[in-house]
Wavefront OBJ file of the C-alpha trace (Angstrom):
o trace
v -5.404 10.812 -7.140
v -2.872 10.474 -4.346
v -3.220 9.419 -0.953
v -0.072 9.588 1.664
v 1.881 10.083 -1.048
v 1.550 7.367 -3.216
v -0.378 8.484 -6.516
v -2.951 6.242 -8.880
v -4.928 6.255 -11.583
v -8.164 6.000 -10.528
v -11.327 4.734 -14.187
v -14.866 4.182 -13.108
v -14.915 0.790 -14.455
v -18.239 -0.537 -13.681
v -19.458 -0.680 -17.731
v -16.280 -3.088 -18.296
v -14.469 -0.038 -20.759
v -11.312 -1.509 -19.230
v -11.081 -5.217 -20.759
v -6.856 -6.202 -19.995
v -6.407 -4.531 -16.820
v -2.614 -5.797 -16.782
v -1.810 -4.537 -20.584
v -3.660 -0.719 -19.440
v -1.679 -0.476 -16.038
v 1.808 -1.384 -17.731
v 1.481 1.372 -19.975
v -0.615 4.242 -17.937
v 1.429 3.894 -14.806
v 4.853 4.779 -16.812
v 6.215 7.755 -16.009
v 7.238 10.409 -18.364
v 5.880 8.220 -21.466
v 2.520 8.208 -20.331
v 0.182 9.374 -17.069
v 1.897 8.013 -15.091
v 1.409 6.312 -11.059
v 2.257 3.597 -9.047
v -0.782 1.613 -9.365
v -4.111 1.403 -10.995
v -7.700 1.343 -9.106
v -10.643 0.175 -11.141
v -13.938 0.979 -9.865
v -16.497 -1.691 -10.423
v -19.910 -2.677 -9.069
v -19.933 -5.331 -6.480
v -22.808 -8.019 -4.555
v -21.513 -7.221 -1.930
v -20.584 -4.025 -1.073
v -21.215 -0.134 -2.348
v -18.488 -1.275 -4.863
v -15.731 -3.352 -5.777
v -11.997 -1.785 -6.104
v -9.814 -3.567 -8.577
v -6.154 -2.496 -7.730
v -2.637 -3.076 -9.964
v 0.863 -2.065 -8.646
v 2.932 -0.386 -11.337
v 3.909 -3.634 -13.214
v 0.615 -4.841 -13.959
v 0.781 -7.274 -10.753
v -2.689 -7.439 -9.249
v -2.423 -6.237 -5.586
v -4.829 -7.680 -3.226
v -5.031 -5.066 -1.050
v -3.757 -1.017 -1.273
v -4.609 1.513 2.288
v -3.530 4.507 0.538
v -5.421 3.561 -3.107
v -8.354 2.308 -0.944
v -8.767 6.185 0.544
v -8.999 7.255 -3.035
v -11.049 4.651 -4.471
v -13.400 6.073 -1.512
v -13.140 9.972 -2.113
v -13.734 8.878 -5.685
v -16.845 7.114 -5.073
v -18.523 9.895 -3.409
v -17.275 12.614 -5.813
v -18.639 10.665 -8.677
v -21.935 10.173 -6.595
v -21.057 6.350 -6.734
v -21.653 6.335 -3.050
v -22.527 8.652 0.559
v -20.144 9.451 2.910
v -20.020 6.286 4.334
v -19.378 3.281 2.427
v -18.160 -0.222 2.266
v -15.387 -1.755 -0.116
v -15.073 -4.970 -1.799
v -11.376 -5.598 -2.204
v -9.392 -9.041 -2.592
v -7.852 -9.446 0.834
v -12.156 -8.871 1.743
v -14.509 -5.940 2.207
v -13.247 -2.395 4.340
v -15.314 -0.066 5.385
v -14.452 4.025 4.701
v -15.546 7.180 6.276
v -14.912 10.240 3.894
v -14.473 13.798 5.719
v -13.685 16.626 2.934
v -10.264 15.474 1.852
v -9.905 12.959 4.523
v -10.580 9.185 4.421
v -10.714 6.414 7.229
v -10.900 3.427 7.173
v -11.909 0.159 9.695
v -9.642 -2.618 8.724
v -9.462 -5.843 9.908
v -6.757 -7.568 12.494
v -3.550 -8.016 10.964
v -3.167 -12.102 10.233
v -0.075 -14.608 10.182
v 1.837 -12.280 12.581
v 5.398 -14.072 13.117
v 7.596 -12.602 15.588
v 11.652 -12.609 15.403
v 11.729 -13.769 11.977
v 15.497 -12.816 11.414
v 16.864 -12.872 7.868
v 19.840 -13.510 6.617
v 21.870 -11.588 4.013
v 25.204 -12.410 3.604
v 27.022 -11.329 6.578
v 24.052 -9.191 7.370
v 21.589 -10.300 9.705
v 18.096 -8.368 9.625
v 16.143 -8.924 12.528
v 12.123 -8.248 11.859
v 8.829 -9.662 12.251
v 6.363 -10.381 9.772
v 2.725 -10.412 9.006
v -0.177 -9.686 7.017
v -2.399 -6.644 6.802
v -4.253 -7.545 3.463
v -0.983 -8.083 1.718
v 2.360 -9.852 3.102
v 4.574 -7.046 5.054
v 7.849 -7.349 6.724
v 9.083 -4.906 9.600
v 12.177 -4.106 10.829
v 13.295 -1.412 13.564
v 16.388 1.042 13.178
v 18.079 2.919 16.334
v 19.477 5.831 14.638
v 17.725 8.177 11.995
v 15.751 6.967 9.828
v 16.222 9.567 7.022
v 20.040 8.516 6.688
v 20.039 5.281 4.578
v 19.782 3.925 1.049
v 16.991 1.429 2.140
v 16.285 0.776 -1.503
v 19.107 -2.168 -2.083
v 18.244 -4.224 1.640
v 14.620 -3.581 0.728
v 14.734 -5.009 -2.415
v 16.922 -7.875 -0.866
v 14.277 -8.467 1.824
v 11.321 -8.399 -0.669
v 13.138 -11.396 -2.582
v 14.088 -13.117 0.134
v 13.686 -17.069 -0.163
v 12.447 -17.059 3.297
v 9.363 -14.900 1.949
v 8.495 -16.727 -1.354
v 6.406 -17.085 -3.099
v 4.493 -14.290 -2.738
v 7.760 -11.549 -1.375
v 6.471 -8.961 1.148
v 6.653 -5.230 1.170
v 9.341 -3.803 3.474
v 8.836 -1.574 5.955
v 11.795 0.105 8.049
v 10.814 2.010 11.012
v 11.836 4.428 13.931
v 9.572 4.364 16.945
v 9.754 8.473 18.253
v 7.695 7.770 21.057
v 4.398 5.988 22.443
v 2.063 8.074 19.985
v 4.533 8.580 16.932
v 6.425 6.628 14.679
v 8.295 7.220 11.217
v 8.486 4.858 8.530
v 10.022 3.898 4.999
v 8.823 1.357 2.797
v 10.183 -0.682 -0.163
v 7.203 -2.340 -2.108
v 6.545 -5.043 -3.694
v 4.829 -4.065 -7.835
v 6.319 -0.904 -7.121
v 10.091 -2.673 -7.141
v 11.180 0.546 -5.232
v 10.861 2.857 -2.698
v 7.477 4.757 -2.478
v 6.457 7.961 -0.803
v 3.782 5.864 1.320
v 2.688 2.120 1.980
v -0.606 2.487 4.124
v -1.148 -1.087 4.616
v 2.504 -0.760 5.957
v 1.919 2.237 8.486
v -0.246 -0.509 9.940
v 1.604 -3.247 9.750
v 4.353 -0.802 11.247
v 2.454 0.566 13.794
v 0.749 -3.059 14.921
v 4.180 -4.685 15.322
v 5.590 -1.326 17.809
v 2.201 -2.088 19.754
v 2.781 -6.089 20.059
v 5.763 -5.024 21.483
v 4.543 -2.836 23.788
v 6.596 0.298 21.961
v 3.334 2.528 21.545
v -0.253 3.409 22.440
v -2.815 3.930 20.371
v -3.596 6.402 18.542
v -0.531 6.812 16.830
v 0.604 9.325 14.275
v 3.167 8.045 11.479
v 5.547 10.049 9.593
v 6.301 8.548 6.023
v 9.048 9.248 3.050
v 6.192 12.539 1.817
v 6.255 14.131 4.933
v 2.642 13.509 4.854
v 1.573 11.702 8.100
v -1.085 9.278 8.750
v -3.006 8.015 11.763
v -3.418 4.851 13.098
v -5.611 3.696 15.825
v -6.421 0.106 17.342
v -7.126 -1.737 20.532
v -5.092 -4.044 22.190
v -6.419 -7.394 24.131
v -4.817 -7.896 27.091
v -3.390 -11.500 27.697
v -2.824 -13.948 24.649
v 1.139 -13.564 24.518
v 2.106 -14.051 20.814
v -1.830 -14.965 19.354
v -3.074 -11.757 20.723
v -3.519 -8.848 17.721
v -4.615 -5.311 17.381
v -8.249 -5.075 16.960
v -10.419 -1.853 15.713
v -8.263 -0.634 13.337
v -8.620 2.869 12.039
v -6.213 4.349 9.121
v -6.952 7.990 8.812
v -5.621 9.596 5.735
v -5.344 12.163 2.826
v -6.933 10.849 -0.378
v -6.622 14.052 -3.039
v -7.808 14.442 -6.206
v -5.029 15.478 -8.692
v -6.787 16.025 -12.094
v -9.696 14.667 -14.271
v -8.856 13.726 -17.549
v -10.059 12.182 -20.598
v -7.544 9.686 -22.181
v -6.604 9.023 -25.859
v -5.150 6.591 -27.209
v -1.912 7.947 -27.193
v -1.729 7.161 -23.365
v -1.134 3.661 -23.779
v 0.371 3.584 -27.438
v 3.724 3.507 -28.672
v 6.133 2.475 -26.207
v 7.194 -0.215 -24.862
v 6.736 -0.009 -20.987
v 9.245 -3.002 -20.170
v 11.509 -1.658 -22.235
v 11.716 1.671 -20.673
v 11.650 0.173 -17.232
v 14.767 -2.535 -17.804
v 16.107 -2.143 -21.582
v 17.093 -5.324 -21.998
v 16.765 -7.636 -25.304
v 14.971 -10.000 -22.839
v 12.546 -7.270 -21.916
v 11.552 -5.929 -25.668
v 8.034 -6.882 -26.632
v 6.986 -8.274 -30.484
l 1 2 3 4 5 6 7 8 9 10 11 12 13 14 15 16 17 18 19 20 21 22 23 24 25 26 27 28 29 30 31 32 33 34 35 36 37 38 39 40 41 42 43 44 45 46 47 48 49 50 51 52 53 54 55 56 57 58 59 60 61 62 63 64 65 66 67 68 69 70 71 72 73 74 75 76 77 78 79 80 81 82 83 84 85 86 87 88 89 90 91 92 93 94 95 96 97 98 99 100 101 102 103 104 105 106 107 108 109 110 111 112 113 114 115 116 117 118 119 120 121 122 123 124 125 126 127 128 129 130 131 132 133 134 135 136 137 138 139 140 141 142 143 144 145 146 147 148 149 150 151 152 153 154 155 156 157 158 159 160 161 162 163 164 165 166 167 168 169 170 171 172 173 174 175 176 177 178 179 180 181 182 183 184 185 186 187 188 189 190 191 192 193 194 195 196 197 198 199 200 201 202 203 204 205 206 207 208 209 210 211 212 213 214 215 216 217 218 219 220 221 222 223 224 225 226 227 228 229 230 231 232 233 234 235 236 237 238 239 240 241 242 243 244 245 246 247 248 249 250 251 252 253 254 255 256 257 258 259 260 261 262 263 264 265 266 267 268 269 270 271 272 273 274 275 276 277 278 279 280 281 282 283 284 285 286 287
């Protein structure tokens, strides 16, 4: 499935089929040797919710929260009559709600947390002046004046992720371009991924809560990302509260689409050696 431009691969995994998660999403999520994706999303039965979503970036890393792989888990769960059209979502930043329409998903996310304003960075003789928070998983946001479309952002992202000042857990990257007060555009380097993706959802929000805490746009706003697909984003915003006040009544409105259905072999996940072909390195070979 994709959603915004990022693409999983989504298993019903509520019979437990799927017993080492990390070992499965190393070697599914490799392109061109295998399926292929930037993440895994297992589908499992949950206490205390319709279901429980299980997600892995690209490297096996377990992500505690994923927007755009959170739409799809969603679309999934009512084309596989897991769930209605309305549903709930255990994840393990907490439980979302979702909203599927045809091909579109929404979802009512919490406040953004831990929201640190002018948290400038340094990087050699460059100084990168963002904010940072969380919106299920640790983000950092930065603004850019000119075009957006114009830079590398792949070698500051990574810099940013790995940033001392953002260990131990890194943050995903977001670089953004405020249009005007409904529409935004926005690049993101993530964390897992170790690259650029097409879409960070949980970093169109992050994104588009930081432009509103600083009084750059009104909600609802629409947000251009790397696929040309865009998202929407509303919220409300209490008045008063300086620096402790946060978006509330989040909304993230969004393509989830189903790609393909598939029946694996074991061929998928045999035969290669997924660190290998992502850094060949002696280091990296497995036994």
């Amino acid at each position: 499935m994709a959603g915004g431009g990022n693409d999983f691969i989504v298993v019903d995994n509520r019979d437990g089929r799927v017993t080492d998660p990390v070992g499965f999403c190393r070697r599914i999520c490799t392109r061109r040797l295998s399926a292929g994706a930037d993440g895994l999303i297992l589908i499992e039965s949950s206490p205390r919710a319709t279901f429980r979503m299980r997600y892995f970036n690209r490297d096996g890393s377990l992500g505690e929260f994923c927007a755009n792989g959170t739409r799809c888990a969603a679309r999934f769960a009512l084309l596989s009559v897991i769930s209605q059209r309305k549903m709930t979502i255990e994840t393990d930043a907490g439980v979302v709600a979702a909203d599927v329409s045809e091909k579109m998903v929404t979802l009512m996310l919490p406040p953004p947390q831990d929201f640190r304003v002018g948290r400038p960075l340094q990087l050699d003789a460059l100084t990168v002046r963002g904010s940072s928070l969380r919106v299920g998983v640790p983000h950092y946001v930065a603004f850019l004046s000119d075009s957006i479309w114009n830079h590398d952002i792949v070698p500051t992202g990574r810099r940013i992720r790995s940033h001392p000042d953002l260990q131990p857990e890194g943050a995903n990257v977001n670089f953004v371009l405020v249009r005007d007060r409904h529409s935004i555009e926005v690049r993101t380097f993530e964390r897992g991924v170790e690259d650029e993706t097409l879409s960070c959802g949980s970093g169109v929000v992050a994104s588009v809560a930081v432009s509103a805490l600083f009084g750059r746009t009104d909600s609802p706003v629409s947000v251009l990302t790397r696929s040309g697909i865009t998202l929407k984003v509303s919220y409300t915003l209490p008045a008063g509260g300086g620096g402790e006040r946060m978006i509330e009544d989040v909304r993230l409105t969004g393509d989830a689409r189903l790609i393909y259905k598939a029946s694996v072999t074991s061929e998928t996940i045999e035969g290669f050696d997924p660190a290998w072909a992502e850094n060949p390195t002696e280091a990296s070979r497995e036994p």
